[in-house]
C-alpha positions, 0 to 999 in steps of 0.5 A, spaced: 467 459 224 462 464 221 454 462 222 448 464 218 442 464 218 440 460 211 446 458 206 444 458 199 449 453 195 449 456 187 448 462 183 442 461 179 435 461 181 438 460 188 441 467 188 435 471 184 430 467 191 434 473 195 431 479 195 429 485 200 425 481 204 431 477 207 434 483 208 433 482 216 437 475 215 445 473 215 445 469 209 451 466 205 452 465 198 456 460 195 458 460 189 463 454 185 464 456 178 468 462 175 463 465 172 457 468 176 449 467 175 448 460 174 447 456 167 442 459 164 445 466 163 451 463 162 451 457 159 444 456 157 437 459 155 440 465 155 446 466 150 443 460 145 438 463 144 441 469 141 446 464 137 439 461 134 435 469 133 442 470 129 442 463 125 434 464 124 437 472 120 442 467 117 435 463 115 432 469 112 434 468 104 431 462 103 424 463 106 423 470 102 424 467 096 417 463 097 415 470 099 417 473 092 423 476 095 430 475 093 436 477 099 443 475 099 446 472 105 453 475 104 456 471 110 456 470 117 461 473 122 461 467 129 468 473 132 462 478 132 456 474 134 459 471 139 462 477 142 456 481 141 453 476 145 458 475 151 459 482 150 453 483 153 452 477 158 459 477 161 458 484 164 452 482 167 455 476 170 460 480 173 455 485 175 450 480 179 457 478 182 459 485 184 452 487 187 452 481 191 459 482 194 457 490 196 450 487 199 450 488 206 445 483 208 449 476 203 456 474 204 458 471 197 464 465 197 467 463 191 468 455 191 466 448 191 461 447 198 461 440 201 457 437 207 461 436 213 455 435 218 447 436 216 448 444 219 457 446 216 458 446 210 466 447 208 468 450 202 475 450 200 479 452 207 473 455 210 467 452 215 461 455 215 454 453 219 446 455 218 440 454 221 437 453 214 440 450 207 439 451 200 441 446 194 441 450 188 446 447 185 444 446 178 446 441 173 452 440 168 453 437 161 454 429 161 462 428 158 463 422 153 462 416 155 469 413 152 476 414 151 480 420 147 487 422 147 489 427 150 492 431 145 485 430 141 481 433 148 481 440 145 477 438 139 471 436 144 466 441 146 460 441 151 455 447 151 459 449 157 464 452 152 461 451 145 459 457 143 465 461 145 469 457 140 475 462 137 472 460 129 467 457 127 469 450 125 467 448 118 466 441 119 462 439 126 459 433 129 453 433 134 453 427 139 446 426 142 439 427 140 436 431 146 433 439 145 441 441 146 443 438 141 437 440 136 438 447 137 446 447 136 446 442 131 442 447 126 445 454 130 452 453 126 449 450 120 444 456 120 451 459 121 455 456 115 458 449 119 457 443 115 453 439 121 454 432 122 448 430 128 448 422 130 444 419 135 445 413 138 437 412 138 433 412 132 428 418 135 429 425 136 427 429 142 424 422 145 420 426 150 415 429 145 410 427 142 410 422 137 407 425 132 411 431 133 417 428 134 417 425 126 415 431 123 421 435 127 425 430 124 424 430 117 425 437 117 431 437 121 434 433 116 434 438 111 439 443 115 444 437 118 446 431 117 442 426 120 444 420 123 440 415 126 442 408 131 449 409 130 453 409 137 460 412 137 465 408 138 472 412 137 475 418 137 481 418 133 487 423 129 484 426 123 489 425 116 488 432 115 487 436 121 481 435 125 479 428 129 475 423 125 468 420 130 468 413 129 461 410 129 458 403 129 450 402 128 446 395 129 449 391 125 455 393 127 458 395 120 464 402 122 463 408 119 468 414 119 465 422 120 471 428 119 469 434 124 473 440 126 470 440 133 466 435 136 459 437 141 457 432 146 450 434 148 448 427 150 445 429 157 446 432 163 447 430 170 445 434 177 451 437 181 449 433 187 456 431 189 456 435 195 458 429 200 450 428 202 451 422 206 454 427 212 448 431 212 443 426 212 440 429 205 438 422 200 438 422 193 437 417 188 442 412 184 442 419 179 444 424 184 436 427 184 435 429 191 429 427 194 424 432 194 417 434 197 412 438 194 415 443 198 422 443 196 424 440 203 429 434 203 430 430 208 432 434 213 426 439 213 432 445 214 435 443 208 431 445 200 433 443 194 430 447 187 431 446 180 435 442 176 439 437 182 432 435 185 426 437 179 424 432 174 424 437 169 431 441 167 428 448 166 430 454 168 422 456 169 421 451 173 427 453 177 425 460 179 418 456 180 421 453 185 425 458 188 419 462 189 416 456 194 422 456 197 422 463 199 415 463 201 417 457 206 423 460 209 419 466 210 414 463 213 417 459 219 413 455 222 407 457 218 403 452 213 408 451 207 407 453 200 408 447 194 410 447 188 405 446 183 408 442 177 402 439 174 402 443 167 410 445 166 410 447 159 417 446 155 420 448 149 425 447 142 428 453 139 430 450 132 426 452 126 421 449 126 420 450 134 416 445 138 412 447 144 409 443 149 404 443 155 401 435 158 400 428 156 402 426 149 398 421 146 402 415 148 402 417 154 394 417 154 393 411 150 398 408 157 393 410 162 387 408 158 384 415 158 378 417 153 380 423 150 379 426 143 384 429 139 384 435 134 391 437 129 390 444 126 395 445 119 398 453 119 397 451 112 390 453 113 389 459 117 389 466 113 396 467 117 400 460 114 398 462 108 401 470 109 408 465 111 407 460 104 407 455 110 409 448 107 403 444 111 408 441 115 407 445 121 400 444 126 397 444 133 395 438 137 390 439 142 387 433 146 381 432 151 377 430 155 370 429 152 366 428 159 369 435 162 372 438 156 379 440 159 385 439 156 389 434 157 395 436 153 398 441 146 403 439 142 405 445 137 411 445 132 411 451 127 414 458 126 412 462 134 410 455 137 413 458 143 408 464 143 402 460 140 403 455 147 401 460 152 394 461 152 393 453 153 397 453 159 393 458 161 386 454 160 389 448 163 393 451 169 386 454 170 381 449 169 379 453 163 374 449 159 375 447 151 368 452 150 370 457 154 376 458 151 374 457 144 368 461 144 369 466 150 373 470 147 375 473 141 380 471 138 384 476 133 383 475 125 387 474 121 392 473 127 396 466 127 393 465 133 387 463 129 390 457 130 390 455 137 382 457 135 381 453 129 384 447 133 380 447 139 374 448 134 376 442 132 376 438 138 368 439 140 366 438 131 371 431 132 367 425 136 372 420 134 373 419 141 379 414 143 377 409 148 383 404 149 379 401 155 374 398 150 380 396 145 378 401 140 
């Protein structure tokens, strides 16, 4: 039986964590699915995010023509933007696997790993043992919770596969109501399918801020068909090809909605199934595995990082976390490192996009914080007016009147992800309100006069919030 010095269990941010400063070490590399370099670039941020910068093209004519400015979209071709787009990927894939074949320092093993005590791992017909071990495992879409026949499987899809469908399918509908189904909701309208999206609840991107959440809503419903509190309860054979995607809402009254291909992006579920319980490692009714704040399980020579142990599935808090472990296998018996998760930032990649960083303000209403709240229109900076901007669009900016910090923003419009940055900054930092609204100079007529204007307004706004007196 071959032993290493650290075993690192999948390819994502687990493989990016090994650099040249383990070139001393034997380290272990494995790896269960095909495809090489984790979810991210394979399945994820990555490739959707080249499907949504070819929907937003597709986007174009409409938002020109408020502008004055007549184009024609003559069509969207899905064969080239998608082969444009693994085009690209797929080889890098293979690179990043070929390059850690040649490297002398890692030994790469392609298959499913399982625990067989706390120090041996076996994968397939291969036992292996390490002094340390990482879990970076990932997380996998969660498959529809009911039912189908066989001979309809082909029609369901998940973002696994999705996006390298032969044909663009005329008719598809999208199960969930998550950021995942957002975005690929309005990538193939943006392209030219006729999108069905339904949601067993009756809000989207739940996590978000209230107030984000509604105006995302009601311009999402402009580009799909929106169904809310409708739960599926079957998937049956289509009279004319195609499946129909039964449903039934609360007062249980059927509805019937044709699709050619089906998306379930209804969650996803951590890829923890690695016989645990041999190697002493816990993990929650989930399958979370239980973390400290330095990565350790509960077995201090085993770690876990990202979507498998971390409360946010984001591939920044991934790498975040690949850094500490790193630092802490580095370190040997030297104080860790931990990882800090105290202003994790996300966003939504839909039109419009959402950004966010902090509490809601439901969430400061349920703590009983004294804040004061300040939203800022696009509408009304020189920018958002360059854009036509509706009006829908703005910053939310809360704080704390006492000391001035942040304690949350909430962006929703055009570049939202950008405009975030220098409010997770300020409060990763500790950078006051004053300081940041009036330390630096802000660009006129940027759009990030925004963010400016947003943070005026909380020191001009004394309509403080005081749940704990009952106002």
């Amino acid at each position: 039986m071959q032993h290493f010095d650290i075993a690192v269990i999948g390819s994502g941010s687990g493989n990016m964590m090994i650099d040249e400063r383990f070139a001393h070490l034997e380290v272990a590399l494995i790896e269960q699915n095909p495809v090489f370099g984790g979810t991210c670039l394979n399945r994820g941020c990555i490739p959707t995010k080249m499907f949504v910068a070819a929907s937003e093209a597709a986007g174009a004519p409409g938002h020109a023509k408020r502008l004055g400015v007549d184009l024609e979209l003559k069509g969207a071709s899905w064969p080239q933007i998608r082969d444009r787009i693994f085009g690209r990927i797929d080889p890098f894939s293979e690179g990043g696997k070929d390059w850690r074949r040649r490297d002398p320092g890692v030994t790469l093993f392609e298959g499913r790993a399982e625990f067989e005590d706390p120090h041996t791992l076996r994968i397939g017909d291969v036992r292996i043992s390490a002094d340390r071990i990482v879990i970076a495992t990932g997380s996998r879409p969660r498959p529809l919770d009911i039912d189908v026949a066989p001979e309809l499987q082909e029609f369901i899809h998940t973002s696994d596969d999705v996006m390298r469908l032969p044909e663009l399918p005329r008719r598809l509908v999208v199960l969930g109501g998550g950021f995942v189904a957002c975005e690929f909701a309005q990538i193939f309208a943006g392209l030219g399918s006729l999108v069905t999206q339904i949601n067993r609840s009756e809000v989207l991107l739940r996590g978000q801020d209230r107030e984000i959440s509604q105006a995302f809503a009601v311009e999402h419903a402009r580009r799909v068909n929106l169904i809310l509190n409708q739960r599926v309860s079957e998937i049956v054979e289509g009279p004319g090809g195609g499946v129909i995607v039964v449903t039934v809402d609360r007062n249980g009254i059927e509805y019937e909605y044709p699709a050619d291909a089906v998306l379930v992006a209804t969650g996803r579920i951590r890829n923890s199934d690695l016989n645990l319980e041999a190697a002493g490692v816990e993990a929650d009714a989930s399958g979370q595995i239980r973390v400290d704040a330095h990565q350790r399980t509960s077995q201090p020579h085993i770690w876990a990082l990202g979507d498998v142990s971390s409360n946010h599935l984001l591939k920044h808090v991934a790498n975040a976390e690949a850094r500490t472990v790193a630092e802490n296998l580095l370190r040997g018996e030297g104080e860790l490192a931990s990882s800090d998760h105290r202003y994790v930032p996300n966003a939504v990649f839909t039109d419009p996009q959402i950004a966010t960083v902090g509490a809601t303000e439901e969430q400061l209403r349920d703590w009983g914080a004294t804040y004061v709240v300040s939203r800022q229109r696009y509408a009304d900076v020189a920018y958002g007016w360059a854009q036509e901007d509706e009006g829908e669009h703005f910053v939310k900016l809360m704080a704390d009147p006492r000391t001035w910090h942040l304690l949350g923003a909430h962006i929703i419009g055009p570049q939202a992800s950008v405009l975030i940055q220098p409010l997770i900054q300020a409060m990763t930092f500790g950078l006051t309100v004053p300081e940041m609204a009036r330390g630096q100079y802000w660009i006129h007529p940027a759009l990030t006069e925004v963010v400016e204007n947003a943070l005026l307004g909380l020191l001009a706004n004394h309509d403080v919030k005081e749940i704990e007196d009952g106002s």
